[in-house]
PDBQT receptor file of N, H, CA, C and O in Angstrom, charges set to zero:
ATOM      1  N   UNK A   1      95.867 103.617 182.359  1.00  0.00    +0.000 N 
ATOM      2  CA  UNK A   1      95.903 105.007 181.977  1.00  0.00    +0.000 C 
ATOM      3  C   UNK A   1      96.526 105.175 180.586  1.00  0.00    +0.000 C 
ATOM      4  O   UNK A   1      95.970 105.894 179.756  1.00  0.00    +0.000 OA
ATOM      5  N   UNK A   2      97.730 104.493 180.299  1.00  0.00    +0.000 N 
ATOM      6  H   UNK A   2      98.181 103.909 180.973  1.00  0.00    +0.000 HD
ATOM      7  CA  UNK A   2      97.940 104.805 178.891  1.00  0.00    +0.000 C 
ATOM      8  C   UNK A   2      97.410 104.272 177.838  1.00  0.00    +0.000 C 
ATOM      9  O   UNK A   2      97.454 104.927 176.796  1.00  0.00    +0.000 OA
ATOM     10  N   UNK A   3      96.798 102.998 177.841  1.00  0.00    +0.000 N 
ATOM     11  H   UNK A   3      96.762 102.467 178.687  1.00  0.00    +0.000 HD
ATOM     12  CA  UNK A   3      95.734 102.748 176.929  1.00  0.00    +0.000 C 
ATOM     13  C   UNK A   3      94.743 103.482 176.790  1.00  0.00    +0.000 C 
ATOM     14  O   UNK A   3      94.489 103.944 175.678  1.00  0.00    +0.000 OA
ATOM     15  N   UNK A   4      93.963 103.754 177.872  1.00  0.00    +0.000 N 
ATOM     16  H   UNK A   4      94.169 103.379 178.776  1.00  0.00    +0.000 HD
ATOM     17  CA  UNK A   4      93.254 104.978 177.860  1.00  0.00    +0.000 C 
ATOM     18  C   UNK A   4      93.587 106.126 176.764  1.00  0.00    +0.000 C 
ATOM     19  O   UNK A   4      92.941 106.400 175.753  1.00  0.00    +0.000 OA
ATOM     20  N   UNK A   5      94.678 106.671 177.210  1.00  0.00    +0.000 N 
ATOM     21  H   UNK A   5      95.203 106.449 178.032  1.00  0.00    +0.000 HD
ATOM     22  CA  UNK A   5      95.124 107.815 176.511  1.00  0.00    +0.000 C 
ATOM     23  C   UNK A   5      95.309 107.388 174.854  1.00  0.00    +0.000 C 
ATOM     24  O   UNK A   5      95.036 108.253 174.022  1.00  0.00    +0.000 OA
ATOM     25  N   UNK A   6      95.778 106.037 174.392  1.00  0.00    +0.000 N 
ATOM     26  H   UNK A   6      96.000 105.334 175.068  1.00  0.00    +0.000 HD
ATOM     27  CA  UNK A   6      96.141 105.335 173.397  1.00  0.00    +0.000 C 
ATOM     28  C   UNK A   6      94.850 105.760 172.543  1.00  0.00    +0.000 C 
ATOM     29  O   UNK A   6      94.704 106.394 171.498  1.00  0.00    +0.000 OA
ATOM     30  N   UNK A   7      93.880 105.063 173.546  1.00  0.00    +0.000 N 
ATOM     31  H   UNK A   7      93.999 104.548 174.395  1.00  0.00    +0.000 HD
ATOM     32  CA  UNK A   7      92.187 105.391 172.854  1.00  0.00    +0.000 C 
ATOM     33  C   UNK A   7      91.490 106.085 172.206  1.00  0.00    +0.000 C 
ATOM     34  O   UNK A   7      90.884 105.991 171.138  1.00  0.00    +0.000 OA
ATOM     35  N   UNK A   8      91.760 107.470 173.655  1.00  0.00    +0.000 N 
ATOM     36  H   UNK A   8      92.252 107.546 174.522  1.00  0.00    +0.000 HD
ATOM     37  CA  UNK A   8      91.404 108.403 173.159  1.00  0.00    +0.000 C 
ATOM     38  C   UNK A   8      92.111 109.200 171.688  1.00  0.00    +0.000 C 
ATOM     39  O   UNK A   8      91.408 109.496 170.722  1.00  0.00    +0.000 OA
ATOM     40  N   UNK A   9      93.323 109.412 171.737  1.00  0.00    +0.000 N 
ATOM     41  H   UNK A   9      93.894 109.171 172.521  1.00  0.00    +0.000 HD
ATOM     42  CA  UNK A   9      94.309 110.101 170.424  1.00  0.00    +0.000 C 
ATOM     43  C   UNK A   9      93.486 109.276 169.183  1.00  0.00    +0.000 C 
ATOM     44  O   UNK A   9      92.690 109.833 168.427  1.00  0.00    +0.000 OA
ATOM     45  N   UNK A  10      93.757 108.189 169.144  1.00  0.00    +0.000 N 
ATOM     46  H   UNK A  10      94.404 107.737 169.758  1.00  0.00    +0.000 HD
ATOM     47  CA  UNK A  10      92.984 107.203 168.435  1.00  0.00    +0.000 C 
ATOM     48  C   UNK A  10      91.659 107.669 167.848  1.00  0.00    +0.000 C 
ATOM     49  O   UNK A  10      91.437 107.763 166.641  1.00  0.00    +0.000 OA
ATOM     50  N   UNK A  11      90.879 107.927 168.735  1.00  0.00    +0.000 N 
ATOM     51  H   UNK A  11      91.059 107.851 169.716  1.00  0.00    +0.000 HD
ATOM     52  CA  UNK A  11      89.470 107.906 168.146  1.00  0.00    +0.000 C 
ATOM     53  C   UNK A  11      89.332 109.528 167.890  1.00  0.00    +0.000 C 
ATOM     54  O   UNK A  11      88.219 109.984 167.626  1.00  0.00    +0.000 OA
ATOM     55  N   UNK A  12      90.427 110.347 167.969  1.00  0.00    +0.000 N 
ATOM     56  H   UNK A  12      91.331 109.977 168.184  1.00  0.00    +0.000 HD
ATOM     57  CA  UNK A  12      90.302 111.189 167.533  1.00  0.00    +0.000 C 
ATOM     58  C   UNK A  12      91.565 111.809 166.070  1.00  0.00    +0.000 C 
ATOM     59  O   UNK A  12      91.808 112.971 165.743  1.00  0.00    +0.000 OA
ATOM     60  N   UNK A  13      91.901 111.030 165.720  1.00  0.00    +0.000 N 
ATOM     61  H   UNK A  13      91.704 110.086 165.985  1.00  0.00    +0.000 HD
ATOM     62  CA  UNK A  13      92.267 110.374 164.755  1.00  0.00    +0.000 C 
ATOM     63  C   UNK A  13      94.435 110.448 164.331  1.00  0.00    +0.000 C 
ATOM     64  O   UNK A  13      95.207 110.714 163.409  1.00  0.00    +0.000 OA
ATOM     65  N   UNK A  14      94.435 110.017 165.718  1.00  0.00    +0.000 N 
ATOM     66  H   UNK A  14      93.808 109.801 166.466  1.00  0.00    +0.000 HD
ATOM     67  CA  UNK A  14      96.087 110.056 165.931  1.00  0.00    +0.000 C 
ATOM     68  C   UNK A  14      96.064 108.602 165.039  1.00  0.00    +0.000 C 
ATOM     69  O   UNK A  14      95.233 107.697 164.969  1.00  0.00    +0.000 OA
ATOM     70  N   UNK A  15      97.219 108.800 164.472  1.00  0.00    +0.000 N 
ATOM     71  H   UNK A  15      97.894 109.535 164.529  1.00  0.00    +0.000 HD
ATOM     72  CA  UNK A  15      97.893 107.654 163.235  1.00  0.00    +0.000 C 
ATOM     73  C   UNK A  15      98.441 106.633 163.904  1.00  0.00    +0.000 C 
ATOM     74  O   UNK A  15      98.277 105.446 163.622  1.00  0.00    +0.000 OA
ATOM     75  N   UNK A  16      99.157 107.105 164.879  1.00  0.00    +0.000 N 
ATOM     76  H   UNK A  16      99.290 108.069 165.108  1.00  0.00    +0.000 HD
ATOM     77  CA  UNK A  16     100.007 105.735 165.795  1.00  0.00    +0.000 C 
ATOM     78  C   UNK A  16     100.854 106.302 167.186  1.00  0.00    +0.000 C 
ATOM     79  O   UNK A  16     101.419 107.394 167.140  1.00  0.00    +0.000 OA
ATOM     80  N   UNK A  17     100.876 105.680 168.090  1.00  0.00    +0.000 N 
ATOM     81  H   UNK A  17     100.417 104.792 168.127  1.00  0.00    +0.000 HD
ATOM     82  CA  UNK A  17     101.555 105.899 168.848  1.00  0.00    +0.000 C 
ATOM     83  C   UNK A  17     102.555 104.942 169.653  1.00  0.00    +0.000 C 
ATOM     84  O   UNK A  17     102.445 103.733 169.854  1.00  0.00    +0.000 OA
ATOM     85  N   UNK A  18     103.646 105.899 170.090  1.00  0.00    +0.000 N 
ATOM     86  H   UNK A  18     103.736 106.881 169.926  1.00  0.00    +0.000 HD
ATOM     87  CA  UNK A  18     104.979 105.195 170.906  1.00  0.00    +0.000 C 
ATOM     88  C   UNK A  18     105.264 105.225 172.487  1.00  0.00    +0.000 C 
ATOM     89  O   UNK A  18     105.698 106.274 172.964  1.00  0.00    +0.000 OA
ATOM     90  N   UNK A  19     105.098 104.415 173.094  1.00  0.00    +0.000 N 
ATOM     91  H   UNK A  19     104.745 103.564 172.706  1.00  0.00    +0.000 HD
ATOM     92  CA  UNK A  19     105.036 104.841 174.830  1.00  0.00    +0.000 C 
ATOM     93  C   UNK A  19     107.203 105.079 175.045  1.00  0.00    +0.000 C 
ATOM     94  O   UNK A  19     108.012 104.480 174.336  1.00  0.00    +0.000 OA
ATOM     95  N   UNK A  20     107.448 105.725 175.781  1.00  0.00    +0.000 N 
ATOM     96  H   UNK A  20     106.792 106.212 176.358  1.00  0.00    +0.000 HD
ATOM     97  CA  UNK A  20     108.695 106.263 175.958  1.00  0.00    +0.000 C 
ATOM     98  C   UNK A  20     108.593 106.282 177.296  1.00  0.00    +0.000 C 
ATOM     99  O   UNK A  20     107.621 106.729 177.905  1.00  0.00    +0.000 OA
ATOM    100  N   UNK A  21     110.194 105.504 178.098  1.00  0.00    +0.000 N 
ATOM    101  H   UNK A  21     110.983 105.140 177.603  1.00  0.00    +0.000 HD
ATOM    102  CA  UNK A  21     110.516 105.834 179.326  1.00  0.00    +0.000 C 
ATOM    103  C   UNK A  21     110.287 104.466 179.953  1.00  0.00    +0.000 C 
ATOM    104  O   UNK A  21     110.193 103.374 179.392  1.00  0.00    +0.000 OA
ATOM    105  N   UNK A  22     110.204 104.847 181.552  1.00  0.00    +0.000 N 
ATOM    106  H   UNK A  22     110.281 105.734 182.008  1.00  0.00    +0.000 HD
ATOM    107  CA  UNK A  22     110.360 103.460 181.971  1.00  0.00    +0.000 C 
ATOM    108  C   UNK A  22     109.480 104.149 183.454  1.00  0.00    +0.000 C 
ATOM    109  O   UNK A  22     109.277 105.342 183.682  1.00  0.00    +0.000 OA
ATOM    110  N   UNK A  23     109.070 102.948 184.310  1.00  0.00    +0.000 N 
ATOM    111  H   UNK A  23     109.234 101.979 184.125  1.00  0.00    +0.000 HD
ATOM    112  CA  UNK A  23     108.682 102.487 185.256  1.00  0.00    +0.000 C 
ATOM    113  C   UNK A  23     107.622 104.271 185.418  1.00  0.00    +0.000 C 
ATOM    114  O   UNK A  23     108.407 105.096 185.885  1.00  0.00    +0.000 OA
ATOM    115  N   UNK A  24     106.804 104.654 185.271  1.00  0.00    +0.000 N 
ATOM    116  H   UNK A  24     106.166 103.984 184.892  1.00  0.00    +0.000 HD
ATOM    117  CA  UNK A  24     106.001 105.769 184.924  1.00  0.00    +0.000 C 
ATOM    118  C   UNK A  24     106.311 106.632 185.020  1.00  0.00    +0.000 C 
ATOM    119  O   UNK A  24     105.615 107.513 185.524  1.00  0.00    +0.000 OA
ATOM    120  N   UNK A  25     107.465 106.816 184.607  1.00  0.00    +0.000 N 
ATOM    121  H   UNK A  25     108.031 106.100 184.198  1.00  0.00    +0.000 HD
ATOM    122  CA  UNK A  25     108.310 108.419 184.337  1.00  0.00    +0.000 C 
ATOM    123  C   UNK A  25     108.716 108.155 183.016  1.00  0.00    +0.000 C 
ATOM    124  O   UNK A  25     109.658 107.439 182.677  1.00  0.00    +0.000 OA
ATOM    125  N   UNK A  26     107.635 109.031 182.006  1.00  0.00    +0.000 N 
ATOM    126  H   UNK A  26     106.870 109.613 182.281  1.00  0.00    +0.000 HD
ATOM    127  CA  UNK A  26     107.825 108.904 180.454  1.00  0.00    +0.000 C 
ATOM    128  C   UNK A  26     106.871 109.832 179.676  1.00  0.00    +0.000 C 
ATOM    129  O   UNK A  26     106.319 110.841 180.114  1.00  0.00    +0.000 OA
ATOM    130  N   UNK A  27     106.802 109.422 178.717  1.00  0.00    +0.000 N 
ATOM    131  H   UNK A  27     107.251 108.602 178.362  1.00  0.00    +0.000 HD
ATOM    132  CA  UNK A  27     106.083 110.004 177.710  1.00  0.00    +0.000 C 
ATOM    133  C   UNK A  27     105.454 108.870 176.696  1.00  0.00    +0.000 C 
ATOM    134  O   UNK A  27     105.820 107.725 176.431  1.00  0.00    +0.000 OA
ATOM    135  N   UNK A  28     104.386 109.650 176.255  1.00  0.00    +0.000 N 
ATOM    136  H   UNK A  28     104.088 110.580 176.470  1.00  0.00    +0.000 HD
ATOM    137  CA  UNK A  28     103.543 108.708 174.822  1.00  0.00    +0.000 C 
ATOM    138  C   UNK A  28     103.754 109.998 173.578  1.00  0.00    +0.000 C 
ATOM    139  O   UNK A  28     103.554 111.202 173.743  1.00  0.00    +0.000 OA
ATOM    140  N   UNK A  29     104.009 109.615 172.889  1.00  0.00    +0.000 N 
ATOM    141  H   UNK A  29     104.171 108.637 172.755  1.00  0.00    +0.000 HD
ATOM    142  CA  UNK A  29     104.395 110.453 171.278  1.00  0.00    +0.000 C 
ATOM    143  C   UNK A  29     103.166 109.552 170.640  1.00  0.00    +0.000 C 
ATOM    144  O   UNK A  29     102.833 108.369 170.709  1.00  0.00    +0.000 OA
ATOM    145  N   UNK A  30     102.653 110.773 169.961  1.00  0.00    +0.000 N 
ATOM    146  H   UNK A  30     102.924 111.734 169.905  1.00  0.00    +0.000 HD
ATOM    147  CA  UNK A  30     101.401 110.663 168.927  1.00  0.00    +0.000 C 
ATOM    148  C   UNK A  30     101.567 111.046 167.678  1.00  0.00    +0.000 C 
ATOM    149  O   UNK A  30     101.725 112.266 167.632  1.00  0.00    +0.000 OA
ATOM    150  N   UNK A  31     101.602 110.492 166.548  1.00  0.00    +0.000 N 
ATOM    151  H   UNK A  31     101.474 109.501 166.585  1.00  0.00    +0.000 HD
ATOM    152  CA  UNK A  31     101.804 111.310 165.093  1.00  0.00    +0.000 C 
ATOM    153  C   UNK A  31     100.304 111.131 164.433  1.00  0.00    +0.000 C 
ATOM    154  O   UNK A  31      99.640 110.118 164.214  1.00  0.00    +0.000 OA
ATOM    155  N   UNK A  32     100.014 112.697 164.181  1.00  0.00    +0.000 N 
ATOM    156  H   UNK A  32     100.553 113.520 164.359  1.00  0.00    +0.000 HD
ATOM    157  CA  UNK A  32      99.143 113.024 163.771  1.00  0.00    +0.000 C 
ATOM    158  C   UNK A  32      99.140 113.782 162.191  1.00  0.00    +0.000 C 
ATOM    159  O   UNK A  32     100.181 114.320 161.813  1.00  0.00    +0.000 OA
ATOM    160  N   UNK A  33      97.933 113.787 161.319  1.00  0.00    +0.000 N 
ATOM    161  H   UNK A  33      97.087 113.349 161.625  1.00  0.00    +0.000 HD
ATOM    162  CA  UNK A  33      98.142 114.876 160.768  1.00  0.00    +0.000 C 
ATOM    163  C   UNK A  33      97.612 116.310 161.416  1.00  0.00    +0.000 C 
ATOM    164  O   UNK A  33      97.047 116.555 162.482  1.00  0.00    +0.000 OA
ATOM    165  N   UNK A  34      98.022 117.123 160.349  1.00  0.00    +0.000 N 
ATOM    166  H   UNK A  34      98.481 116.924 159.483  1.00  0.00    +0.000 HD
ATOM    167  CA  UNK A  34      97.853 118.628 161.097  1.00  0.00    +0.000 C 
ATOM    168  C   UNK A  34      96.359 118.717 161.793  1.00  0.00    +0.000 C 
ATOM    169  O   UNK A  34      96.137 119.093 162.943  1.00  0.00    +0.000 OA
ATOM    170  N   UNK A  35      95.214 118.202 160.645  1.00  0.00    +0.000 N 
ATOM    171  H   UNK A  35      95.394 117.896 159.710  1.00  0.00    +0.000 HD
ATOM    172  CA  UNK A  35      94.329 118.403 160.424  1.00  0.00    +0.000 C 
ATOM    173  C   UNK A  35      93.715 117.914 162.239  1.00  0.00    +0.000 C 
ATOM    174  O   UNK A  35      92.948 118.637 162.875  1.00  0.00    +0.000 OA
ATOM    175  N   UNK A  36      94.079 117.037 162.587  1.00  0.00    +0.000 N 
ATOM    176  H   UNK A  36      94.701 116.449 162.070  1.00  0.00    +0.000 HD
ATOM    177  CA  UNK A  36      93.453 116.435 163.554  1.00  0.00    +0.000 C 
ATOM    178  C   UNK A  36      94.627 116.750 165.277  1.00  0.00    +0.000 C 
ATOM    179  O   UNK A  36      94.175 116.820 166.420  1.00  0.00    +0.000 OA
ATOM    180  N   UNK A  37      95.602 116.833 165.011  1.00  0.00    +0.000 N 
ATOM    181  H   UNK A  37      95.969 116.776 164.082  1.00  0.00    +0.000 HD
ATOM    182  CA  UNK A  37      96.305 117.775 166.015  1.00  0.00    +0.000 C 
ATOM    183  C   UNK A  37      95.754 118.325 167.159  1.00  0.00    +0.000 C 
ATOM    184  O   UNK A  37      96.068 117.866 168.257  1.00  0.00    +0.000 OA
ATOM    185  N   UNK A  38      94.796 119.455 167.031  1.00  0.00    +0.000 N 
ATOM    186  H   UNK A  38      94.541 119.827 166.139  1.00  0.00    +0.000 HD
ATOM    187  CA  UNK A  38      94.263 120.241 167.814  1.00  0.00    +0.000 C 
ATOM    188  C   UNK A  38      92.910 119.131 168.479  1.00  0.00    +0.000 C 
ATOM    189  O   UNK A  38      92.514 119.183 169.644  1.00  0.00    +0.000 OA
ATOM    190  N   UNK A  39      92.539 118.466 167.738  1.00  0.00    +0.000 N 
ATOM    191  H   UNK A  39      92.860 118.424 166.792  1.00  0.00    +0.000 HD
ATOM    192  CA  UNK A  39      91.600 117.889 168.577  1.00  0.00    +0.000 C 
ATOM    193  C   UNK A  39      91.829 116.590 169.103  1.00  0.00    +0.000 C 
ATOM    194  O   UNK A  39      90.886 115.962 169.586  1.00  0.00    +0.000 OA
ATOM    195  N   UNK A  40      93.266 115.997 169.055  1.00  0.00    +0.000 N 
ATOM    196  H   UNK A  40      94.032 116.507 168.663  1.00  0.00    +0.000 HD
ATOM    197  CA  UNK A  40      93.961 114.977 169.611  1.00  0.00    +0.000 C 
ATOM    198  C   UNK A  40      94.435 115.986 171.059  1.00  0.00    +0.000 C 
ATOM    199  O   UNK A  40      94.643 115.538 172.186  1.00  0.00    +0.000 OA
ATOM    200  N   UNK A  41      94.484 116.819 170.814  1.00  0.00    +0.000 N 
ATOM    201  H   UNK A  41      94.315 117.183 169.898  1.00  0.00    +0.000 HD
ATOM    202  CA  UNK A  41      95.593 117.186 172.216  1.00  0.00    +0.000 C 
ATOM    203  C   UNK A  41      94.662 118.066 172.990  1.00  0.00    +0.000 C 
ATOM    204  O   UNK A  41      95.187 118.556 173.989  1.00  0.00    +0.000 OA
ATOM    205  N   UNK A  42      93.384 118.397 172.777  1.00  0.00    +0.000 N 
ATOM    206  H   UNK A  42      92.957 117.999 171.966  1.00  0.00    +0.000 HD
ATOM    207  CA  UNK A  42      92.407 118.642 173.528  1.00  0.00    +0.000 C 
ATOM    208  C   UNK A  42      91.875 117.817 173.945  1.00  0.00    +0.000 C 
ATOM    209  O   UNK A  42      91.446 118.182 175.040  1.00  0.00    +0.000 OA
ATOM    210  N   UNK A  43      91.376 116.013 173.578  1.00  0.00    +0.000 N 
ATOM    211  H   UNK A  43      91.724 115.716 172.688  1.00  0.00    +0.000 HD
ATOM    212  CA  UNK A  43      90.966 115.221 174.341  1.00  0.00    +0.000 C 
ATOM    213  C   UNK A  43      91.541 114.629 175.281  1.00  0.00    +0.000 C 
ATOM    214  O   UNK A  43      90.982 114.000 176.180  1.00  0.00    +0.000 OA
ATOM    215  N   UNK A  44      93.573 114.919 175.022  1.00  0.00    +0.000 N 
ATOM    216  H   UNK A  44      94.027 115.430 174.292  1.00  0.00    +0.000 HD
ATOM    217  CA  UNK A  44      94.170 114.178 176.433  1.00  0.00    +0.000 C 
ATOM    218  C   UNK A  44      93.807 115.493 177.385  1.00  0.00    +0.000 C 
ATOM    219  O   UNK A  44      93.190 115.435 178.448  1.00  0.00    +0.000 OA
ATOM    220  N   UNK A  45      94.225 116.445 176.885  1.00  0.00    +0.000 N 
ATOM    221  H   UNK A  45      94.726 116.492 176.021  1.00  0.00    +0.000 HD
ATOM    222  CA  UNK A  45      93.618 117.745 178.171  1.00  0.00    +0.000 C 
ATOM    223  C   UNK A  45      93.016 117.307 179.271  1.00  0.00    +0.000 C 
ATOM    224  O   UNK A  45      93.241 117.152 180.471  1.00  0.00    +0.000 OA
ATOM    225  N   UNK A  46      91.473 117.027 177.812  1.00  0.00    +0.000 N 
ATOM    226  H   UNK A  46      91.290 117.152 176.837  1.00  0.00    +0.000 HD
ATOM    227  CA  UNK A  46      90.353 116.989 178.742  1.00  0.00    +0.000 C 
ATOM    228  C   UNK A  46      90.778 115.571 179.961  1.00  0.00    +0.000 C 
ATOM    229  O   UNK A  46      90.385 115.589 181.128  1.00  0.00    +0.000 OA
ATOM    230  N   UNK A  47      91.435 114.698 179.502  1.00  0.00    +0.000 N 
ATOM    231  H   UNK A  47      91.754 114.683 178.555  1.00  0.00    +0.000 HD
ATOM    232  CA  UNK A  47      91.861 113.737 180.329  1.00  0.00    +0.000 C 
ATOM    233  C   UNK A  47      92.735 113.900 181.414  1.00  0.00    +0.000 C 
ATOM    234  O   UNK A  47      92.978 112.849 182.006  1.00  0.00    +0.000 OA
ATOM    235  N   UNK A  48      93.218 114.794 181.799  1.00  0.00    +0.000 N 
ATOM    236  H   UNK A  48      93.021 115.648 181.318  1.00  0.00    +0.000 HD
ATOM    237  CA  UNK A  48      94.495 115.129 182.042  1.00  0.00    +0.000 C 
ATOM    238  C   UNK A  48      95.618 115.078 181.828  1.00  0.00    +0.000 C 
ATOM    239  O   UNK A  48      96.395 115.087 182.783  1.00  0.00    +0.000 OA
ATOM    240  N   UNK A  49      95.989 115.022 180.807  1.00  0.00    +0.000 N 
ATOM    241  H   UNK A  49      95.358 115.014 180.031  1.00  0.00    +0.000 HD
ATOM    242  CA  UNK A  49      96.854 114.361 180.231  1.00  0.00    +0.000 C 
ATOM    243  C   UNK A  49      98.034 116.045 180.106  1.00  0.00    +0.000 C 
ATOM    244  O   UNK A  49      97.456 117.099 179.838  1.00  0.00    +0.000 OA
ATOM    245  N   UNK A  50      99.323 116.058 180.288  1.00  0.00    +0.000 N 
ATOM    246  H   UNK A  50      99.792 115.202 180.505  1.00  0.00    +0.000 HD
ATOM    247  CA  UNK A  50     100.428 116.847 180.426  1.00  0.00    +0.000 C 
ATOM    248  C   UNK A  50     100.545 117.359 178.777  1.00  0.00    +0.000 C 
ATOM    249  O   UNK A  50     100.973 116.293 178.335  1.00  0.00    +0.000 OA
ATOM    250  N   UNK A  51     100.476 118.075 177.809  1.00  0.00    +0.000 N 
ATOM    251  H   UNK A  51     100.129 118.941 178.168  1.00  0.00    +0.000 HD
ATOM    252  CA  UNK A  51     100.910 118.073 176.708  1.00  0.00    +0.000 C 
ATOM    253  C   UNK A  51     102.396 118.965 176.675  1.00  0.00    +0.000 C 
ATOM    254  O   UNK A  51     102.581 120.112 177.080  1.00  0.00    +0.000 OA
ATOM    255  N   UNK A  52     103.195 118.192 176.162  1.00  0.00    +0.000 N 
ATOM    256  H   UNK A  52     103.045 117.260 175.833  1.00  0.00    +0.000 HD
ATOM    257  CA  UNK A  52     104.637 118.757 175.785  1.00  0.00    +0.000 C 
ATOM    258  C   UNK A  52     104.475 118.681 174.157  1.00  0.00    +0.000 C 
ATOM    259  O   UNK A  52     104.266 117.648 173.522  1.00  0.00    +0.000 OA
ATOM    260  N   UNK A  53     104.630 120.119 173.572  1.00  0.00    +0.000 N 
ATOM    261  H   UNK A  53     104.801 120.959 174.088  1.00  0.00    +0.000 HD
ATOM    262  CA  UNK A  53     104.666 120.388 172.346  1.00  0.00    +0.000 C 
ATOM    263  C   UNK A  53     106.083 120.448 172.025  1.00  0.00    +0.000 C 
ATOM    264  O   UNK A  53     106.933 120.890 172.799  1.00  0.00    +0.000 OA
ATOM    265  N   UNK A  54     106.420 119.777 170.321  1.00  0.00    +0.000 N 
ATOM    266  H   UNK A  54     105.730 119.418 169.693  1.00  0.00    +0.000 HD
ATOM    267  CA  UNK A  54     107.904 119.946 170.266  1.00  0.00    +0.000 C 
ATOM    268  C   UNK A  54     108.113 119.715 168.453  1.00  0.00    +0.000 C 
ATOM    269  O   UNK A  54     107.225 119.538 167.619  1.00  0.00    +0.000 OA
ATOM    270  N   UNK A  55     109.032 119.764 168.328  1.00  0.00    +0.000 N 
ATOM    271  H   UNK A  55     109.753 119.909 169.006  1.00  0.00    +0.000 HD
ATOM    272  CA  UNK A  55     109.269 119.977 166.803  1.00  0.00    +0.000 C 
ATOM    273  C   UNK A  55     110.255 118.888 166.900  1.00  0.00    +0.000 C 
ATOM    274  O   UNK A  55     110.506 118.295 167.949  1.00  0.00    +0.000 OA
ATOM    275  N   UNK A  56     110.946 118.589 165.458  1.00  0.00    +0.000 N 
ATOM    276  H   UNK A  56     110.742 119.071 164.606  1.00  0.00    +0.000 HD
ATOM    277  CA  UNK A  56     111.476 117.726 164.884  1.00  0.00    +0.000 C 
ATOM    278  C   UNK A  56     112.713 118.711 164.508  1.00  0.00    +0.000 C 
ATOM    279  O   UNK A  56     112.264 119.746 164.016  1.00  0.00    +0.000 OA
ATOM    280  N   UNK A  57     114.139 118.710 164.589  1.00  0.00    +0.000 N 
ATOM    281  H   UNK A  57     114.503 117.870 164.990  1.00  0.00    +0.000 HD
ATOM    282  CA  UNK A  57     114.999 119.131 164.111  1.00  0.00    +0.000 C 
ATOM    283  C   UNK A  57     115.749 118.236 163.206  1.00  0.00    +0.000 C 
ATOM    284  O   UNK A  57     116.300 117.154 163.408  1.00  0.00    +0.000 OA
ATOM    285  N   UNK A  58     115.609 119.062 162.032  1.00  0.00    +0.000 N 
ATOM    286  H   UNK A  58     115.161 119.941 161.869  1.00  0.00    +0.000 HD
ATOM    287  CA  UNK A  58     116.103 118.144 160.675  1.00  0.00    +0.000 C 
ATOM    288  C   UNK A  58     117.541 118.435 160.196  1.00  0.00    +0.000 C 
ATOM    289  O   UNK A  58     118.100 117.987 159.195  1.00  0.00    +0.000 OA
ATOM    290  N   UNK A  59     118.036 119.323 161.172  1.00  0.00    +0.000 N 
ATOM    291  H   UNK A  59     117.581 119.687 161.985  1.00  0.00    +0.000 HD
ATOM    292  CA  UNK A  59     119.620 119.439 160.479  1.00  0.00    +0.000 C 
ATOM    293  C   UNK A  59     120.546 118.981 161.908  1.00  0.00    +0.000 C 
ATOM    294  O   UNK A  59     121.764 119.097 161.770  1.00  0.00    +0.000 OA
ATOM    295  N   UNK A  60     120.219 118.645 162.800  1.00  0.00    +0.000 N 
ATOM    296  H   UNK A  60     119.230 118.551 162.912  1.00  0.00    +0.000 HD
ATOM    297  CA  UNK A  60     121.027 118.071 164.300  1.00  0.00    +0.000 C 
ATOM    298  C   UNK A  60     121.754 119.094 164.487  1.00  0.00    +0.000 C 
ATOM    299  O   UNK A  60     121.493 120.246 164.141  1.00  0.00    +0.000 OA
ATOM    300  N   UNK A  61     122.980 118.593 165.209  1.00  0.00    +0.000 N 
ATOM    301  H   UNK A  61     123.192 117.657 165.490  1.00  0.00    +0.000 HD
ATOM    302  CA  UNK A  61     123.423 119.167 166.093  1.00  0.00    +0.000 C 
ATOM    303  C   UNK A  61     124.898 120.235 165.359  1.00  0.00    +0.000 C 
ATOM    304  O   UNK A  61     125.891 119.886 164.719  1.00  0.00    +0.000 OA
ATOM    305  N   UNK A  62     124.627 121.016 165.627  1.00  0.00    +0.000 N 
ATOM    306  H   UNK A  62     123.821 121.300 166.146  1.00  0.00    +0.000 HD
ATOM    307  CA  UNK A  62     125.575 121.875 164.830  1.00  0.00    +0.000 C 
ATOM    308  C   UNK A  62     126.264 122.650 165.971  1.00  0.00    +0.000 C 
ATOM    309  O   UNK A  62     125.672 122.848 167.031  1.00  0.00    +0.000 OA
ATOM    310  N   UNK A  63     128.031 123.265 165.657  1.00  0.00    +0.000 N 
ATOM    311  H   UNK A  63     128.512 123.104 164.795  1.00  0.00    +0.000 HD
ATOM    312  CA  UNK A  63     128.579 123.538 166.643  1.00  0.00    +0.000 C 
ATOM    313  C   UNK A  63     129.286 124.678 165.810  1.00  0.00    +0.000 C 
ATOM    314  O   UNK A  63     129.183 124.875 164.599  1.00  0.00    +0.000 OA
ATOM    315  N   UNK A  64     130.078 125.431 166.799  1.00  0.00    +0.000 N 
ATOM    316  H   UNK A  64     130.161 125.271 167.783  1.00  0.00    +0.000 HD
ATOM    317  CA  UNK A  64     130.934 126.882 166.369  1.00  0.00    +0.000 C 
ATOM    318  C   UNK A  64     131.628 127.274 167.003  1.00  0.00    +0.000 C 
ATOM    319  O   UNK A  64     131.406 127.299 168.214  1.00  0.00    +0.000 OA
ATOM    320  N   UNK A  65     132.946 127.827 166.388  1.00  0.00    +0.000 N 
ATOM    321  H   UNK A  65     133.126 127.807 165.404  1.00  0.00    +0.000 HD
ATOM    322  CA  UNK A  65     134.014 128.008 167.274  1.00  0.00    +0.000 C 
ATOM    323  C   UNK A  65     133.824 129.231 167.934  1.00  0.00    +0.000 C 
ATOM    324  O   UNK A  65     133.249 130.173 167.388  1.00  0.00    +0.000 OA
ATOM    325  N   UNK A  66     134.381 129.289 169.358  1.00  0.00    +0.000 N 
ATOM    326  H   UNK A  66     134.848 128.524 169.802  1.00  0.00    +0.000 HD
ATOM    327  CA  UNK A  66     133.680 130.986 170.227  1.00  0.00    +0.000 C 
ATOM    328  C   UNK A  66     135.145 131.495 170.018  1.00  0.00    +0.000 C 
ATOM    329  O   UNK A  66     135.463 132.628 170.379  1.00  0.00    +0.000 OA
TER     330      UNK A  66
């Protein structure tokens, strides 16, 4: 199944991917450009595939006194 999924992102023109987690409780991360995005994450769909959308936070973890 995750080669599968590897495949598909792939041939729809995902750049590379990372499998995450252990014993099949995980995730696969895909880096895409924008351009191809929408039609990477419609072919796992169509696969069944779970999509968790998420961003990158570039300034971490920041805190404040209450």
């Amino acid at each position: 199944m995750i080669l599968s999924y590897i495949s598909l992102a792939k041939s729809e023109g995902s750049l590379c991917s990372k499998v995450c987690g252990t014993s099949g409780v995980g995730c696969l991360l895909f880096l895409c450009e924008d351009v191809c995005t929408d039609s990477v994450k419609s072919v796992l769909k169509a696969s069944s595939a779970d999509i968790l959308d998420f961003n990158f936070d570039h300034i971490g973890v920041s805190t404040r006194k209450i």
